[in-house]
N, C-alpha and C positions, 0 to 999 in steps of 0.2 A: 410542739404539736398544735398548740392555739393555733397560731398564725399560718400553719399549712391549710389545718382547716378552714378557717377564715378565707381564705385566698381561696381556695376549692371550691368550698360551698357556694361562692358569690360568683362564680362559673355557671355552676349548677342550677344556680337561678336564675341565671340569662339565658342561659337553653333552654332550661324547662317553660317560662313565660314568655319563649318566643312566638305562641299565637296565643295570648292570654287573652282575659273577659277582654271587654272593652275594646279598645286599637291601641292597647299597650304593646309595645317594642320591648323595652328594657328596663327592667325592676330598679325602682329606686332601691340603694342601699348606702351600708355604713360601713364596711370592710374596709375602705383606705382610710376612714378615720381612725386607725388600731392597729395602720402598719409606723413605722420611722422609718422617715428620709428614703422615699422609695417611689417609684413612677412606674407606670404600666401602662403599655395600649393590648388593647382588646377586638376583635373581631370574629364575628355570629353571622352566619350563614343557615339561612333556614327554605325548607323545599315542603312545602303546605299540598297537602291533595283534598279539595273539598266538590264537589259537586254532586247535583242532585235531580230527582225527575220531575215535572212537570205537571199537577195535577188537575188540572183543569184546562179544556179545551179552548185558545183565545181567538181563530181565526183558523179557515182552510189550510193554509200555511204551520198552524202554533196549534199541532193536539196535544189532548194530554197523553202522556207517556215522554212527551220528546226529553232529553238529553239535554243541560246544562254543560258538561264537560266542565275541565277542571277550570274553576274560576277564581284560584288563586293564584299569581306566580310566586316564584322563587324570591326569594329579596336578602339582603345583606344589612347590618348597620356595622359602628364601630364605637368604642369607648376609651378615653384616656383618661388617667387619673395619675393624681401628684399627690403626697404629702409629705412635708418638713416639722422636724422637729424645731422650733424655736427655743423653747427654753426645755426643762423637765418636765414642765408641767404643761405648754403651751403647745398645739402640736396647730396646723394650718395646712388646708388642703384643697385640692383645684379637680373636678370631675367636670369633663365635655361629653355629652353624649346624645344620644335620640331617644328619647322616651317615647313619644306618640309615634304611632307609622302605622299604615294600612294599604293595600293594594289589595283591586279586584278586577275581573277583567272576561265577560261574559264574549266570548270570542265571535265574530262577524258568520251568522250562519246562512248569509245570504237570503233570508227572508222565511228560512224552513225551521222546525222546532222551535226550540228553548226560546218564548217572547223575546228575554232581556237579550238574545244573540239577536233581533231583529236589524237590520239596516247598516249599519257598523258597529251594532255589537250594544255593549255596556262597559265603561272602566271609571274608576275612580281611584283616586290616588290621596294620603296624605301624610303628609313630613313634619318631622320638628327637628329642633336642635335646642340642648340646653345646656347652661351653663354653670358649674355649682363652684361657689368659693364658703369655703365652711372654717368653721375654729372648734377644736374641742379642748376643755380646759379638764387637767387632772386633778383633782380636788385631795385626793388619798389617794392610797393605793388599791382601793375598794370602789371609788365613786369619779366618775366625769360626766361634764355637761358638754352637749355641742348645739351648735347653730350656725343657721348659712343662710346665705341669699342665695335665689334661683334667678337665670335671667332665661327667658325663654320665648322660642320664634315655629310658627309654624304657618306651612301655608297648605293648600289644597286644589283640586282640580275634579270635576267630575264629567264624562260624557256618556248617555244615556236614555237608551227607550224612557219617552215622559208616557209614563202611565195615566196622565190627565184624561187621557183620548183613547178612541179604537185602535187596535192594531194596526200599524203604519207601516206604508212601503219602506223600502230600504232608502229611501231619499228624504223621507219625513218624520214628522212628528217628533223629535228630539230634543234631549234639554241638556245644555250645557252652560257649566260654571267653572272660573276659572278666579282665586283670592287669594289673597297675601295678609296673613296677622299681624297685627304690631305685636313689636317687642312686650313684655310685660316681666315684671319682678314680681317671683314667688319667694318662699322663706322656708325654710326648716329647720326644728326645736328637738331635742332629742338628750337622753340620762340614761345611763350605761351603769352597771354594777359588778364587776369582777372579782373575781379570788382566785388569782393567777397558781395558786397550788394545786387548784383541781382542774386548768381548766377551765372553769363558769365566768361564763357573760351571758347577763340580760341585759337587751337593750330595748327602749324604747324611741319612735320615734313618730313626728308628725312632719307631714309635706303637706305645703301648703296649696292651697288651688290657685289657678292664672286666669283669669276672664282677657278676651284675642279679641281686639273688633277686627273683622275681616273688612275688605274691600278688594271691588273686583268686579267681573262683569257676569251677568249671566246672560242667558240666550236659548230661545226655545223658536224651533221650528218644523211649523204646525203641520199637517200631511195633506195642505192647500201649499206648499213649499216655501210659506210666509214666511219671513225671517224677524222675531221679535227678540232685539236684544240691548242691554241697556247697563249701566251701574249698577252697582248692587252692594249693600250698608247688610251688616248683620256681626251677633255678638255667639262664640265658643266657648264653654269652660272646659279648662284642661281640669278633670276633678283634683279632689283633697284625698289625702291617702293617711292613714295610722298603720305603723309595722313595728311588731313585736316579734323578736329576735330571741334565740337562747341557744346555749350548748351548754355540755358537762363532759369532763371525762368521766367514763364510767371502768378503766381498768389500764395500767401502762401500754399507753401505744392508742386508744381506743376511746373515739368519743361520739355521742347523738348530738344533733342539732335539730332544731326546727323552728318553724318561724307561721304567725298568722298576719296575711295583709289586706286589710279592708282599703276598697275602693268607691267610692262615691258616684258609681256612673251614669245616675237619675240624673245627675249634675250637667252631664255632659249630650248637645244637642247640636246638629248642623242644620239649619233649616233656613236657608237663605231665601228673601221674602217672596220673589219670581215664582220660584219653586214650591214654595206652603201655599201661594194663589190659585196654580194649576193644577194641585194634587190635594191640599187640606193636610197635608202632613207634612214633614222631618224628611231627608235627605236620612240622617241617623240618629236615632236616641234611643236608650233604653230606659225599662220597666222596673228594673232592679240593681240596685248594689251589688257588689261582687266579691267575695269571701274568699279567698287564696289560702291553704294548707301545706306547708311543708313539713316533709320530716325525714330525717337522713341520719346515716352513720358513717364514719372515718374512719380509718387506720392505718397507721404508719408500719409499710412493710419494711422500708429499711430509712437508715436515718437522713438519705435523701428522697426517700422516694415515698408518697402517701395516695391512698387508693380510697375512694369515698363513693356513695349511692344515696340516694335520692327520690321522694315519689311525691309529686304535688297534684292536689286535686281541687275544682272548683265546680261546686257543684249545678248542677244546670237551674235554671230560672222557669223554664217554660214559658209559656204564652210565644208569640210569632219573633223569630227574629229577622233583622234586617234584611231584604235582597243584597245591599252592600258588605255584609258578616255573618253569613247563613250557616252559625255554629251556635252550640249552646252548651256552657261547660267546656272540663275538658277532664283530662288524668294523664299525665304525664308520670314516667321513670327518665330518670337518668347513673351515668356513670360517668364520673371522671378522676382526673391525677395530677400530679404537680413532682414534677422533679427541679430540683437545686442543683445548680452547676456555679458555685462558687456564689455570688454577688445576684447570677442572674436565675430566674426563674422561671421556667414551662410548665403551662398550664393547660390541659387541656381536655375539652369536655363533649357528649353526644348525651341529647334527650330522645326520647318519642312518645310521641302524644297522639292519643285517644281522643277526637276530638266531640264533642257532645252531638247528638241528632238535634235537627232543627228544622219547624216548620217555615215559611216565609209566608208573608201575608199576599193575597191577589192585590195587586193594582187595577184604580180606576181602569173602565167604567165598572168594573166588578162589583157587589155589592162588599161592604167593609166586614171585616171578620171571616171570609173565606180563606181556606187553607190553598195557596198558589200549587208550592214548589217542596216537596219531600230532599230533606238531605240527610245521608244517614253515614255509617261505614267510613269517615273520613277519618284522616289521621296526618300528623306534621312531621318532621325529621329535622333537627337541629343540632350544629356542629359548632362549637366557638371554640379558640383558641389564643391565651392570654400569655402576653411575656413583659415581666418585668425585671428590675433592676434596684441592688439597695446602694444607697450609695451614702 
């Protein structure tokens, strides 16, 4: 029953943090570090609805009331993971995945409503990939330690109404960036405590943060149809993460789980230099930290078959959030299952998330501290599905 649940729950959490704080994609975890000799690929499918009204009037063309429309698409990632028993105590494991991602995409309104739809619109985009090689060593049958190297890559792209300026034809006033991160090695530390009789694991663990120098170009063009564009040097932090883990059975068949993940994401800023010259700010950064709550239950209908629920909540921040992430918080439920067909294993899981109200701040020439754009009523839908293999 561990081990179903274990595999379950780490579903559960990639559905449910599929539009988490920050531009998190997919929760770091520990669940293959506590399988033997067993591989798994993963794939999350997620369908976001966010958009919002407009409250302030910015040009003939842009009153307020106008319509945003949905400004998030659809997106997908995926996940592999490995781990080999070496000795009895020695266990070594390999996780590929995307942690960071974000897409937005204020659709071309041909010059009418929503500012950020002005001219060809607003989209931004950003990727990673990472790489985890970890060791956990069994100390008792009570106590293990693990640690890993992270190797990780991530680049980005944005095209967008530059707020520096008045509202601009459809031909002007535009800023666009276009970078590539270096590689960088992060680490993760982490001691687990078991008593496989009932069930019980705590675990702790710490991820470490990646500082990316980006390089790349940016490019603004001004609504005289000037074209200023150039190189462009700037520094990322992917933040630092602490995640505390636990389950119990609490009756044959039947066990809780939950788990707390702090996020650093004051840490995290995009603000390539072009860009902070013609606006005075961030592309994206936040105000606050981010606090992640899970907590769920299990239970094994039959000896193949295990059925588990889920409700993770972060609570909102306030103050303005990004035009690029125009949510705050969230409250996610989920549901999923795991059936065993000999060697191999079906996994598989659906969230829905509640996603937080959120003001977004006016853009230049506006004065600073106006309320732009009202987002309310949104909500995500998340589907992943895990199959693996013991061998």
């Amino acid at each position: 029953m561990t081990r179903i649940t274990t595999a379950t729950a780490a579903l559960l959490a990639t559905t449910s943090l599929a539009y988490a704080g920050g531009v998190e994609w997919q929760a770091q975890g520990t669940s293959i570090l506590f399988e033997d000799n067993y591989v798994e690929f993963g794939y999350t499918y997620v369908d976001p609805e966010v958009s919002g009204t407009q409250l302030l009037t910015a040009s003939a063309a842009s009153l307020a009331g106008s319509m945003s429309g949905d400004v998030t698409p659809d997106y997908s990632y995926y996940q592999f993971s490995l781990n080999t028993q070496v000795t009895d105590e020695l266990s070594l494991a390999l996780i590929v995945d995307q942690p960071i991602g974000a897409e937005v995409n204020y659709m071309p309104n041909g010059g009418t409503g929503y500012l950020y739809g002005s001219g060809g619109g607003s989209q931004a985009q950003i990727r990673s990939d990472a790489i985890t090689l970890a060791a956990r060593y069994q100390f008792t049958e009570n106590v293990s330690a693990y640690a890993g190297i992270r190797i990780v890559t991530a680049t980005g792209n944005v095209s967008l109404f530059n707020g520096s300026g008045p509202p601009a034809p459809a031909s002007g006033n535009r800023y666009t960036m276009q970078a590539d991160g270096t590689t960088e090695l992060g680490y993760m530390l982490g001691a687990a405590y078991e008593r496989p009789d009932i069930a019980l694991r705590v675990a702790l663990t710490y991820y470490s943060a990646t500082t990316h120098t980006f390089t790349g170009t940016e490019g603004i063009l001004t609504p005289m149809n000037v074209a200023v564009t150039g190189p462009t040097t700037f520094e990322t932090t992917i933040p630092q993460q602490v995640l505390l883990e636990a389950q119990t059975g609490v009756a044959e068949g039947t066990l809780v789980f939950g788990s707390i993940r702090w996020t650093e994401w004051t840490a995290f800023e995009i603000a390539p230099p072009a860009f902070q010259a013609a606006t005075g700010g961030a592309l994206v950064d936040y105000d606050n930290d981010v606090w992640t709550y899970t907590l769920g239950g299990a239970r094994r209908l039959t000896e193949d078959f295990a059925l588990l629920a889920s409700i993770t909540h972060e609570a909102s921040t306030g103050g303005f959030a990004g035009n690029l992430g125009p949510t705050d918080g969230r409250t996610s439920v989920g549901i999923g299952g795991r059936y065993d067909l000999g060697d191999w294993r079906i996994t598989g899981g659906v969230s829905y998330s509640w996603l937080g109200d959120a003001e977004t701040e006016a853009p230049g020439p506006f004065p600073a501290g106006l309320a732009f754009g009202d987002f309310d009523d949104n909500n995500s839908i998340a589907v992943a599905l895990r199959i693996g293999y013991s061998f």
